[in-house]
Backbone as JSON, one array per atom type, in Angstrom:
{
  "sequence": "XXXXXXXXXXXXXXXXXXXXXXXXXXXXXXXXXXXXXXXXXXXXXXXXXXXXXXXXXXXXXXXXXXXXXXXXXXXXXXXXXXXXXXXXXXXXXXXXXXXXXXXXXXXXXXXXXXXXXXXXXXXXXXXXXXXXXXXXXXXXXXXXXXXXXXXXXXXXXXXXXXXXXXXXXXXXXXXXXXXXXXXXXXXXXXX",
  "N": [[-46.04, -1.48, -21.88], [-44.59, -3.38, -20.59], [-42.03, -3.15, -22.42], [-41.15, -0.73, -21.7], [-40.23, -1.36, -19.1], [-38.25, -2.98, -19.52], [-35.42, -1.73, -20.68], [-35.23, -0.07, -18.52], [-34.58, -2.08, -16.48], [-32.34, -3.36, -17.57], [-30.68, -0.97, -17.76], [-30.47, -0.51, -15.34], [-28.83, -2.8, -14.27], [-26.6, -2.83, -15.43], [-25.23, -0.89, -14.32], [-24.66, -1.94, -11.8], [-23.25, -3.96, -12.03], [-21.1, -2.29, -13.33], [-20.32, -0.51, -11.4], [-20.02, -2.38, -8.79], [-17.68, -3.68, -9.99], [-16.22, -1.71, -9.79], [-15.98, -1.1, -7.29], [-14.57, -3.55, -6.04], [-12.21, -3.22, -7.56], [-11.24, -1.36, -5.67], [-10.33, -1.95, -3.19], [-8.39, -2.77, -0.05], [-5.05, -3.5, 0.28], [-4.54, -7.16, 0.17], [-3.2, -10.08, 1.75], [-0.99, -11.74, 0.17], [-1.02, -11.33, -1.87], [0.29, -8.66, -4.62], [1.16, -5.37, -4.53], [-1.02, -2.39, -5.44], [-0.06, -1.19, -8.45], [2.27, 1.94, -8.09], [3.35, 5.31, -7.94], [6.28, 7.18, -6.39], [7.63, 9.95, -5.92], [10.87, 10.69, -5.85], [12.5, 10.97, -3.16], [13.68, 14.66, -2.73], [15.91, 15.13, -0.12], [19.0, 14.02, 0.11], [19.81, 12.35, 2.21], [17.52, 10.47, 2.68], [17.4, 9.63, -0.03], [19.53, 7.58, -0.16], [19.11, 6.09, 2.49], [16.32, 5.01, 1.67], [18.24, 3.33, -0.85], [17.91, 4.39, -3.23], [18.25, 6.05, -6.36], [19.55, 8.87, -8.76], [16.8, 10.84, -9.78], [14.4, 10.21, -10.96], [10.44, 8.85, -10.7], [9.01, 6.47, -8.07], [9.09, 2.79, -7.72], [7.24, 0.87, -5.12], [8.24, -1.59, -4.37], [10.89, -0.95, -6.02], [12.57, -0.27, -4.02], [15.29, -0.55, -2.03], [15.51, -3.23, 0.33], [14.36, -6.02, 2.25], [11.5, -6.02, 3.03], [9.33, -3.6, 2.93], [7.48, -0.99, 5.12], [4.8, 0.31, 5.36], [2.98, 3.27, 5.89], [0.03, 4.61, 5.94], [-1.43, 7.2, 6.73], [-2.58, 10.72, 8.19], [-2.3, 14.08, 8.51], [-4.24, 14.99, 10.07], [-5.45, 13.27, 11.41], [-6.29, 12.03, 14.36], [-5.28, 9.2, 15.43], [-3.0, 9.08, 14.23], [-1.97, 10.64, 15.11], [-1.56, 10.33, 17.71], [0.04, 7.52, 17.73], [2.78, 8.2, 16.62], [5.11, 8.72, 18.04], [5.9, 5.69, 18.74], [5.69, 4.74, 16.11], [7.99, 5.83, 15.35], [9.94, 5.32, 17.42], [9.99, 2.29, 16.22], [11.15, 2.74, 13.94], [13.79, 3.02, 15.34], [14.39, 0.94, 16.3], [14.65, -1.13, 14.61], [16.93, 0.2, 12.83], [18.9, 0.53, 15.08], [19.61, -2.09, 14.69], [22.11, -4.3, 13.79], [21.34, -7.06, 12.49], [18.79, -6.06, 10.95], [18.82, -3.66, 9.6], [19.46, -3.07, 7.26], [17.5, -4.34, 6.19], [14.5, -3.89, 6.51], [12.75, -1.5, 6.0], [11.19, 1.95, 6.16], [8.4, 3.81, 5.29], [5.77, 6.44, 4.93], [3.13, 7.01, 3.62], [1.69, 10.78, 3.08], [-1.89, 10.68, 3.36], [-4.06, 12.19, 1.11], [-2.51, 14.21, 1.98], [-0.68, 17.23, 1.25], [2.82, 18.65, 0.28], [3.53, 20.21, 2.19], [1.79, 19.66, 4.51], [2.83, 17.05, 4.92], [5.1, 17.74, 5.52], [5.38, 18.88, 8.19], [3.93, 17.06, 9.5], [6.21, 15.42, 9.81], [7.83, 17.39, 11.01], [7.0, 18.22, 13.18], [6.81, 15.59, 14.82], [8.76, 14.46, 14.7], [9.66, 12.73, 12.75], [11.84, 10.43, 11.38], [11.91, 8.54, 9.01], [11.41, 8.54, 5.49], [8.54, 10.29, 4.41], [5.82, 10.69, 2.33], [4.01, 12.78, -0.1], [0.42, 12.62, -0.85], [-1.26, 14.09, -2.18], [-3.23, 14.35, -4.18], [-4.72, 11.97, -3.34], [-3.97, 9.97, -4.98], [-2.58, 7.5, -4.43], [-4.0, 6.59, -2.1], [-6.33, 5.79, -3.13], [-5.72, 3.83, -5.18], [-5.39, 2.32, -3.07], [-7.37, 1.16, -2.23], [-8.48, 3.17, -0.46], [-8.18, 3.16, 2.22], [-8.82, 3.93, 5.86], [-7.07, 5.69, 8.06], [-5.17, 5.5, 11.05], [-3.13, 3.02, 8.32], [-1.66, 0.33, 8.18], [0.68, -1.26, 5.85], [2.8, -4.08, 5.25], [5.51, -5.02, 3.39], [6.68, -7.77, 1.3], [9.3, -7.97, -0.47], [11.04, -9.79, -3.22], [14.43, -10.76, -4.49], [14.09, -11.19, -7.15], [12.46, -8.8, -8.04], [9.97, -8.92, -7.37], [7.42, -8.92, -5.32], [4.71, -9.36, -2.33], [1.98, -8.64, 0.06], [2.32, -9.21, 3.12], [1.19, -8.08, 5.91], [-1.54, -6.48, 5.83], [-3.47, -4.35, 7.36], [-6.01, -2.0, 9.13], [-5.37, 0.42, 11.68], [-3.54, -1.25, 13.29], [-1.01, -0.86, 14.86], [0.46, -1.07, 18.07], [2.39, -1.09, 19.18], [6.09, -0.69, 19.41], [8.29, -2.95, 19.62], [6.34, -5.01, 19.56], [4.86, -4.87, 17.11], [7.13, -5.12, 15.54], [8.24, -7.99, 15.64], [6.09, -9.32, 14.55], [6.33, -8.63, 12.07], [8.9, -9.49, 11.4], [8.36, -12.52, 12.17], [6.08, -12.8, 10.19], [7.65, -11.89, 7.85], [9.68, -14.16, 7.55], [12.18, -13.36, 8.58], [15.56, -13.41, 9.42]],
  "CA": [[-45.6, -1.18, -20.53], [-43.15, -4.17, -20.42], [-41.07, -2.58, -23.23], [-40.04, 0.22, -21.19], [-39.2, -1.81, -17.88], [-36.72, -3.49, -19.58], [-34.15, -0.48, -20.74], [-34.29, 0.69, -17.22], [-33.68, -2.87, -15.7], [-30.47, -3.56, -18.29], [-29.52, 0.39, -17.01], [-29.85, -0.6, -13.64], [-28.0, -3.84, -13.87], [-25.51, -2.69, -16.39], [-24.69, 0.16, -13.21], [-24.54, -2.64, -10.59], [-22.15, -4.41, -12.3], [-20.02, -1.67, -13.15], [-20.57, -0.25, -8.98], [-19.35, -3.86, -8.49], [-16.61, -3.88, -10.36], [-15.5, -0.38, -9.59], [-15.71, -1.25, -6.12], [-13.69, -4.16, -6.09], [-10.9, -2.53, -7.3], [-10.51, -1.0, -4.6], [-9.89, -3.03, -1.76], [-7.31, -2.48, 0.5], [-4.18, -4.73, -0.18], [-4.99, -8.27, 0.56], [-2.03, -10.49, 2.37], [-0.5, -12.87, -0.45], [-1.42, -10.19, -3.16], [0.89, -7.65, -4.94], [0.45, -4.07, -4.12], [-1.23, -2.33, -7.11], [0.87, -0.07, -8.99], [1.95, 3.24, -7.63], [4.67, 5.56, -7.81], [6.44, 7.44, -5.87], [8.84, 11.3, -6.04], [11.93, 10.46, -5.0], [13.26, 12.15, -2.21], [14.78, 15.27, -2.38], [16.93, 14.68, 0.94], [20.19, 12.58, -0.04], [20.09, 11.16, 3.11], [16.52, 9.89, 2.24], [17.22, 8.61, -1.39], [20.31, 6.39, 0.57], [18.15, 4.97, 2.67], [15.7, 4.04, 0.6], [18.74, 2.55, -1.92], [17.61, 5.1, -4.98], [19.79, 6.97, -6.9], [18.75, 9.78, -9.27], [15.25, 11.66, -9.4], [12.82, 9.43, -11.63], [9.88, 8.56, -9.63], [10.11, 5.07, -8.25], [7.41, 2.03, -7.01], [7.53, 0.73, -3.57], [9.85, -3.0, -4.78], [12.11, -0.68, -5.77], [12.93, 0.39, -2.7], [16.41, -1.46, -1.77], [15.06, -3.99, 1.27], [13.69, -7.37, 1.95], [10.66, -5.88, 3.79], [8.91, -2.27, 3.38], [6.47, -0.89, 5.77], [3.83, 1.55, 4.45], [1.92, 3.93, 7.31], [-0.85, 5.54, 5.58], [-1.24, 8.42, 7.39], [-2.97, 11.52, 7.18], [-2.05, 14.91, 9.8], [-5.7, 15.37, 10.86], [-5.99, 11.54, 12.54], [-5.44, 11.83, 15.89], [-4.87, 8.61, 16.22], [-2.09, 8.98, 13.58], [-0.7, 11.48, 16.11], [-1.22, 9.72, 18.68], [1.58, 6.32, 18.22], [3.81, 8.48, 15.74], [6.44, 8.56, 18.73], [6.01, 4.67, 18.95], [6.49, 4.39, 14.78], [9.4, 6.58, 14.74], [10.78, 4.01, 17.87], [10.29, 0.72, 15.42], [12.48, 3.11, 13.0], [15.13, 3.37, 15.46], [14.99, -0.21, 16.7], [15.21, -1.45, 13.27], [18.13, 0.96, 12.65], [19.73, 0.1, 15.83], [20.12, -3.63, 15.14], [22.5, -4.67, 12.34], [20.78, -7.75, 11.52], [17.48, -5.44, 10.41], [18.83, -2.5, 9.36], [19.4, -3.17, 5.87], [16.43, -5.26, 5.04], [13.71, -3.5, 6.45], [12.76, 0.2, 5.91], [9.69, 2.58, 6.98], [7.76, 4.84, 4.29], [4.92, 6.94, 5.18], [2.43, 8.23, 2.85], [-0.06, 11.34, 3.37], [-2.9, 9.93, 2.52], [-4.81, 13.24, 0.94], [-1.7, 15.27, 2.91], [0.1, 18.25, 0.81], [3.98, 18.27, 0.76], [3.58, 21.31, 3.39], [1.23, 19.09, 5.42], [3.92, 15.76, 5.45], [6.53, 18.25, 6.42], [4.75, 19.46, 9.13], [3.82, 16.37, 10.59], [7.86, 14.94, 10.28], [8.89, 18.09, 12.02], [6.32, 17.74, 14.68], [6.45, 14.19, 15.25], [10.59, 13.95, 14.62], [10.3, 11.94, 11.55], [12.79, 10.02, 10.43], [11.67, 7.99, 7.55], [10.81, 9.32, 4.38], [7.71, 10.73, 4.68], [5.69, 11.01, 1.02], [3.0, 13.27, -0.12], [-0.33, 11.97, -1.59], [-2.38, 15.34, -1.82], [-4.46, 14.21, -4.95], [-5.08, 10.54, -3.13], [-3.73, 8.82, -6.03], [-1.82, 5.89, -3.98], [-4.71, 6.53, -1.13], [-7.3, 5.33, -4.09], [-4.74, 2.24, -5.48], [-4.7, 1.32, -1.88], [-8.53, 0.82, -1.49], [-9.42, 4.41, 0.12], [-7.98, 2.63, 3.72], [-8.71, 4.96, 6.39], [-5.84, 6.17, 8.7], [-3.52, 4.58, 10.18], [-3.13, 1.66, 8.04], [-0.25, -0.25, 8.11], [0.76, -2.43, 4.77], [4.1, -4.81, 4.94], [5.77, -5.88, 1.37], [8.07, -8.63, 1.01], [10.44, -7.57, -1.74], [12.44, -10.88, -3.77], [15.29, -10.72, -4.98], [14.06, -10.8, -8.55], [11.53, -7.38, -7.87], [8.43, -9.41, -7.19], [7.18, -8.7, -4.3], [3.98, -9.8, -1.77], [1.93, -7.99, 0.68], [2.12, -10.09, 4.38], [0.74, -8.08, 6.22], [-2.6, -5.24, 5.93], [-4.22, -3.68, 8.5], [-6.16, -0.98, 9.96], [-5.01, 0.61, 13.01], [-2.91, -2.76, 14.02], [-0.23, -1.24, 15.8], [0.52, -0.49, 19.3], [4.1, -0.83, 20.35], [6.83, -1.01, 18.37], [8.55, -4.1, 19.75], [5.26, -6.18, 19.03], [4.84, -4.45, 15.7], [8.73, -5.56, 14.81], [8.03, -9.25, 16.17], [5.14, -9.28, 13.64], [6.66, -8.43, 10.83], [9.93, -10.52, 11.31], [7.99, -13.52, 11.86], [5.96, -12.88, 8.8], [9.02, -11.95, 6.64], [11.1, -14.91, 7.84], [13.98, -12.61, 8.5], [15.98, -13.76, 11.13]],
  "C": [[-44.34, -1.98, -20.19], [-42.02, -3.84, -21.21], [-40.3, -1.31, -22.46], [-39.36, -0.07, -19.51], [-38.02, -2.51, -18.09], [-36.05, -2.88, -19.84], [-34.22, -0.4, -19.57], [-33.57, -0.31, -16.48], [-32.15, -3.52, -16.52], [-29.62, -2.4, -17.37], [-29.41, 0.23, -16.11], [-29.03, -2.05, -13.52], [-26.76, -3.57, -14.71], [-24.66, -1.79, -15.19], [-24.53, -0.66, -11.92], [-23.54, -3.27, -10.96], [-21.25, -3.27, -12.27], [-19.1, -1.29, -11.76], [-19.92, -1.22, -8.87], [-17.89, -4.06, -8.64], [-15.13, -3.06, -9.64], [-14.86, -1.03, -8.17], [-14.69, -2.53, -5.57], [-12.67, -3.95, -6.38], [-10.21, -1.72, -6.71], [-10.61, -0.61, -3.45], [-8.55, -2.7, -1.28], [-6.39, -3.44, -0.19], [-4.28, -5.88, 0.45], [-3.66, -9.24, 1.03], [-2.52, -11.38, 1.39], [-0.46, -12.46, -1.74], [-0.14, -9.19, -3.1], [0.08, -6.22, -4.42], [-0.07, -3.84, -5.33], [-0.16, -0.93, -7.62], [0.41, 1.54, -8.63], [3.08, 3.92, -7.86], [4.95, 7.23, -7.15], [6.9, 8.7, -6.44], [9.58, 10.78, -5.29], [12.27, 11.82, -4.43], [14.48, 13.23, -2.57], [16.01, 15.4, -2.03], [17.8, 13.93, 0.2], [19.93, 11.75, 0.55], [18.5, 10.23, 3.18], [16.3, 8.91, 0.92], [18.27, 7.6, -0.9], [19.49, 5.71, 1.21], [17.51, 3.89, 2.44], [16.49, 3.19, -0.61], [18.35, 3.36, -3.34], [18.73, 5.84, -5.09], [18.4, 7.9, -7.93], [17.61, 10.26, -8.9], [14.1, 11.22, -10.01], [11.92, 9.22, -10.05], [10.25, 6.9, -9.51], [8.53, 4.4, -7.78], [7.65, 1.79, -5.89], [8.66, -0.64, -3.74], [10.65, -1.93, -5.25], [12.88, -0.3, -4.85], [14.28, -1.14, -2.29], [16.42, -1.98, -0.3], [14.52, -5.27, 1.2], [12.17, -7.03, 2.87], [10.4, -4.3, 3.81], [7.82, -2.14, 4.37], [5.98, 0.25, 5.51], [3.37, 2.03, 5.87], [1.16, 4.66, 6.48], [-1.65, 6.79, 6.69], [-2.07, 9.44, 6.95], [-2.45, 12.86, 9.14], [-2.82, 15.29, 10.5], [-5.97, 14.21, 11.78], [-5.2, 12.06, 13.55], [-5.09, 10.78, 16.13], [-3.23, 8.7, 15.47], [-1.06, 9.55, 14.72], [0.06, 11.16, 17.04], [0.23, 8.29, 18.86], [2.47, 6.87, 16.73], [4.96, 8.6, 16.66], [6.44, 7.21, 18.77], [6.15, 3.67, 17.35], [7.87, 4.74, 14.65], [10.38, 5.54, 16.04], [10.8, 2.7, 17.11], [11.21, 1.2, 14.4], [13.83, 2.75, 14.13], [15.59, 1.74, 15.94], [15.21, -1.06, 15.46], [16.78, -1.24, 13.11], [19.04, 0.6, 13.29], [19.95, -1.38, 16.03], [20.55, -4.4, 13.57], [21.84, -5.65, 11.55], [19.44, -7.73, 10.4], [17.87, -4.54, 9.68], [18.63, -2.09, 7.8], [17.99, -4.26, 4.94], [15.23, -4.53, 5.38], [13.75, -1.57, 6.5], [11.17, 0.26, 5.52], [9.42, 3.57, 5.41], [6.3, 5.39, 5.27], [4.61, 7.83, 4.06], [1.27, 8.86, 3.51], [-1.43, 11.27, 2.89], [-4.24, 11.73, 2.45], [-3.59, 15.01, 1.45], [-0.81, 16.33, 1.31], [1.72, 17.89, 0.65], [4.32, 19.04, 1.86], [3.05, 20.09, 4.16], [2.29, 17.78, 5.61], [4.84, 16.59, 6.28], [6.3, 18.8, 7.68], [4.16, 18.49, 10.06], [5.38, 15.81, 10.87], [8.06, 16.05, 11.09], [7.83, 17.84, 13.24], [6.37, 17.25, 15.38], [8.0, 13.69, 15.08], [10.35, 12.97, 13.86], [11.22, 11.26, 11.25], [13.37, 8.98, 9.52], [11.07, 8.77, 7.16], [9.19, 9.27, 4.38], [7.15, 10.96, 2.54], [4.09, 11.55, 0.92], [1.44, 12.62, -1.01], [-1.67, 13.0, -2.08], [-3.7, 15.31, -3.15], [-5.39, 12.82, -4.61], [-5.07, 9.55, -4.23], [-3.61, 7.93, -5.46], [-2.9, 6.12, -3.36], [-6.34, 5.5, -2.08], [-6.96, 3.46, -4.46], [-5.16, 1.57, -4.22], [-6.15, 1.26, -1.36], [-9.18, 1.74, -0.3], [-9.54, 3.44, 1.74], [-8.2, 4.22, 4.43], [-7.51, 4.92, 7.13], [-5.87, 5.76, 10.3], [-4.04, 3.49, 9.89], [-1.87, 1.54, 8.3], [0.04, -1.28, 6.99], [2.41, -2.7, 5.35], [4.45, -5.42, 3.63], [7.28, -6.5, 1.75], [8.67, -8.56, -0.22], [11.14, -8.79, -2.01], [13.19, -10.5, -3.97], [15.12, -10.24, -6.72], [12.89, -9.7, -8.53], [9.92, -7.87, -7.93], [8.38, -8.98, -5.52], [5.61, -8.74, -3.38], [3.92, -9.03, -0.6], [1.83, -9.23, 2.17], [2.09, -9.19, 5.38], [-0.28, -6.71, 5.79], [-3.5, -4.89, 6.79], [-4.77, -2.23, 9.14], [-5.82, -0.47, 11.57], [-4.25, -0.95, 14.06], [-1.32, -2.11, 14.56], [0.03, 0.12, 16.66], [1.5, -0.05, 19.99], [4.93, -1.13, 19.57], [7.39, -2.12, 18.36], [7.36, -5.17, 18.98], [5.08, -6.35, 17.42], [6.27, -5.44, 14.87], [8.73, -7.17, 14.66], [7.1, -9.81, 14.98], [5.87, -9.75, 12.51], [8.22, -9.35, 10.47], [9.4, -11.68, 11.14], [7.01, -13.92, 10.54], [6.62, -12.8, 7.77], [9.63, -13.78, 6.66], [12.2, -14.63, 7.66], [14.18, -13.38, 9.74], [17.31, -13.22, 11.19]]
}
């Protein structure tokens, strides 16, 4: 009788570990931690691969992105709340934009987390977009990134030498774009 409780308790602890394991890998991104590897389609748009600093059409990771500070929005077009402060993301784009000493170090991404490339384009035209918007319709990056629900918000501090650190991760953490911007400057140490 004791001979056959032990195969099942190895199979059931051999499946708790794994469960364990599995599940630990994936965790949202943790502040002080790298993102985990992902990669991107470069943009179509010209005026989208400028932006972002790419050239050609390889895909790309998120450090490559030419900035001292990205900001991720995981996103999806069914969240209402997504819907709801996408006029108050697309204002931290423009106050960024509109202030030389930001303009060039920080820059906005949005992926659809599960979204189509129909469904991204359909929330940018909706919602007046204007950061690059990126599709995720098999939830590859949405998986990497610890199956966050919507909106998250990740921040990556980009070096100089292409290392780069996440400071800040959060669910649903922002409200206003000023506050949001304030945030993320004082965590960068841009000034």
């Amino acid at each position: 009788m004791r001979a056959i409780y032990l195969p099942i308790a190895a199979v059931g602890l051999i499946s708790l570990i794994v469960c364990g394991v599995n599940r630990a890998a994936n965790l949202p991104p943790v502040k002080g931690a790298a993102l985990p590897p992902t990669t991107l389609l470069t943009p179509e748009d010209p005026d989208e691969r400028e932006y972002l600093g790419l050239s050609g059409s390889s895909p790309f990771s998120i450090p490559q992105i030419k900035a001292k500070v990205v900001v991720i929005e995981i996103f999806s077009l069914y969240c209402s709340k997504c819907q709801k402060i996408a006029p108050e993301v697309d204002k931290l784009y423009y106050l960024i934009e509109s202030n030389p000493d930001l303009r060039n170090k920080i820059k906005l991404i949005g992926i659809g987390a599960g979204n189509s490339r129909y469904e991204v384009d359909v929330f940018k035209k909706t919602f007046h977009t204007p950061f690059p918007l990126f599709s995720d319709d098999d939830f590859a990056i949405h998986q990497a990134l610890g199956e966050v629900r919507t909106p998250y918000f990740i921040v990556v501090k980009i070096s100089q030498d292409g290392t780069h650190q996440v400071i800040h991760s959060e669910l649903d953490s922002f409200e206003e774009a000023q506050v949001f911007l304030k945030l993320i400057v004082s965590a960068s140490d841009l000034r």
